[in-house]
C-alpha positions, 0 to 999 in steps of 0.5 A: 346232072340230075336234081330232084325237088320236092315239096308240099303239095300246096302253092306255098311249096311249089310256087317256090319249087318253081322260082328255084327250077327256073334259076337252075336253067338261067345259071346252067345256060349262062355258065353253058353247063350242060342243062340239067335233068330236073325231076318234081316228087310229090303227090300231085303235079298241082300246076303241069304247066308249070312243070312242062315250062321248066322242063321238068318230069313229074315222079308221083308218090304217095304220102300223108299228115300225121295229124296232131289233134286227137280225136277219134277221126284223127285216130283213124285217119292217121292209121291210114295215113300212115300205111300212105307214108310206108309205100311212099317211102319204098316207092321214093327209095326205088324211084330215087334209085332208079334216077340217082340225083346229084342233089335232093332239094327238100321244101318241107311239107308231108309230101317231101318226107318219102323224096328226103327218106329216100335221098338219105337211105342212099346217101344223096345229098340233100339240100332244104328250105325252111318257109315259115318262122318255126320249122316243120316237122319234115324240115326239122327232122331233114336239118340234122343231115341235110348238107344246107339249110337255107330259111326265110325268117332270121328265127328260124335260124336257131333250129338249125346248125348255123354253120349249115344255115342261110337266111336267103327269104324266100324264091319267088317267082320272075313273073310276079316279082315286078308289080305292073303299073303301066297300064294297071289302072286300066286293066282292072278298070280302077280310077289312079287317084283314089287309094286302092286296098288289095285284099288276098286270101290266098289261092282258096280264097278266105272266107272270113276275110270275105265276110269282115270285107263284105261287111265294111263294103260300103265304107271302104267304097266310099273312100277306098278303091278294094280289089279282092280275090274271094276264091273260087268257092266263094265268088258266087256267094260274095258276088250275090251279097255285093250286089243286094249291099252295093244296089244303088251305091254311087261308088259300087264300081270301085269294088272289083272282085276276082276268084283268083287272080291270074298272074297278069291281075296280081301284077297288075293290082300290086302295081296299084295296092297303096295296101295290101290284106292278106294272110301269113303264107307265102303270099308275104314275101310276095308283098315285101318284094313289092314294098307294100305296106300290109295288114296280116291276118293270120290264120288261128291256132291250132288250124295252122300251126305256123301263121300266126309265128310268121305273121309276127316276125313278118311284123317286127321288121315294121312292113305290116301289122297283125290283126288275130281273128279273135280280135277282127271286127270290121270297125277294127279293120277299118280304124287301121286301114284309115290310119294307114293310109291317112299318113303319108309318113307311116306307108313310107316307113312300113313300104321301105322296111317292107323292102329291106325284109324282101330278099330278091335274089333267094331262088338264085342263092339256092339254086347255085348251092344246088349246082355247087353240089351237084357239080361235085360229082364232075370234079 
């Protein structure tokens, strides 16, 4: 039985890559099925560690964004891009040939296009998973034939088939779906009767964010307890700032600063989070399995085309509120945190519909499709 998965080169594509990959080996070895041959296709590996984990075997193609701003270095970037896409999809038709999966499973992302082409030239099937409230251009393509849809967000429903269509959220992985709170306090050498804010930018850190926190640094310590993940290109301009804002500050020590947050500190500072701060990736569905209260900031228009939609459909279901940028100050950002966390009522109600939107089990309601699929070949 083989399976090959592919997605964006982006964590917000392959973390949940991963979380179905690890779903695939649980049920196989529980149903003692034969362990499957599972291949990643995309541009890079992005975590080989990962893939050697899961046992599974790197296929690299090339690819490319169609960029859909116009301007005269999109122009020319786009003619490039688009000679990438042409030999990534011979390439992927070959490769896939050569393999012939069972099953194809799609991410989204520019990076899958050349995997999904392929499976539908030779008449695989395709299973796919939409992340974000409005599908993108890969996955609203792939939706017309794929076999099964599965989404995130109950909105991005009336893209696709319905009868093709299952709202499952979205995978995410074992290691960081139960926050740590043994011990977690320690870990980060916080204090447990203060409330603690977690602030996430994500993988690459955001630097506007950064700025808006470093900003109201002083007011927040004086209240609050912040753990932030500033990105590793920024950690050294922020540590700099912190220590001329914070020079004699009686409560600089309840600041902890991180470049990236290994998954031991994540756990850890989602055990301790009475809020979380962040942007509208991925990272979402993280905070809701953790039934976290949170404050969204997505990133604008026409950056990301998707964050700001999911920002507010995350926010309809009462986990979060949403700040744009354009309306972010840090008096702003302040006033809401301290009305947050100032009613025990309104963390209860946001932390309870955080997990009624979480979907837990997402990885293995996809990963049993996959092998329901796959397996029809032995029947």
């Amino acid at each position: 039985m083989k399976i090959l998965l592919t997605g964006g080169g982006t964590g917000g594509h392959f973390y949940p890559i991963i979380a179905v990959a690890e779903e695939l080996n649980q049920i196989s070895k529980d149903n003692r099925l034969l362990k499957p041959e599972l291949y990643y296709m995309s541009t890079e590996p992005y975590n080989e560690g990962l893939l050697f984990e899961n046992n599974m075997m790197f296929e690299k193609i090339s690819s490319g964004k169609i960029r859909r701003k116009v301007s005269f270095s999109n122009v020319i970037l786009n003619f490039f891009d688009i000679g990438f896409i042409a030999i990534g999809m011979v390439s992927a038709v070959w490769r896939l040939f050569v393999i012939y999966p069972d099953v194809v499973f799609g991410k989204g992302g520019y990076a899958s296009f050349p995997a999904i082409f392929a499976a539908r030239i030779l008449r695989i099937p395709v299973v796919i998973h939409e992340s974000d409230s409005i599908p993108g251009k890969v996955n609203n393509w792939a939706g017309k034939f794929a076999r099964k849809i599965a989404i995130s967000y109950p909105d991005a429903g009336k893209y696709f088939n319905k009868e093709k269509t299952a709202y499952t959220g979205n995978p995410i992985r074992k290691e960081v779906e139960i926050p740590l709170t043994s011990e977690a306090h320690e870990l980060l050498g916080l204090s447990p009767g203060i409330p603690t804010i977690l602030v996430l930018g994500g993988s690459q850190g955001a630097r506007f964010i950064n700025e808006i926190i470093i900003d109201a640094l002083p007011h927040l310590i004086s209240k609050y307890q912040v753990v932030h993940q500033t990105g590793k290109n920024n950690i050294k301009v922020i540590e700099e700032t912190r220590n001329v804002i914070l020079q004699g500050n009686e409560n600089k020590d309840r600041y902890k600063m991180f470049d990236y947050l290994n998954v031991l500190n994540l756990r850890a500072g989602a055990g301790v989070a009475n809020l979380i701060i962040s942007r509208a990736g991925s990272t979402i569905f993280e905070i809701a399995c953790w039934g976290k209260p949170s404050i969204i900031i997505p990133i604008p228009e026409p950056t990301s085309h998707d964050q700001r939609s999911n920002a507010y459909a995350y926010a309809r279901s009462g986990a979060a509120i949403v700040i744009e940028e354009k309306n972010l100050s840090s008096g702003v950002l302040l006033s809401e945190i301290d009305r947050i966390l100032s009613s025990p009522q309104t963390l209860k109600n946001m932390s309870d519909s955080a997990k009624s939107f979480a979907r837990p089990d997402s990885a293995k309601l996809i990963a049993q499709e996959i092998l329901s699929i796959a397996l029809e070949h032995e029947k």
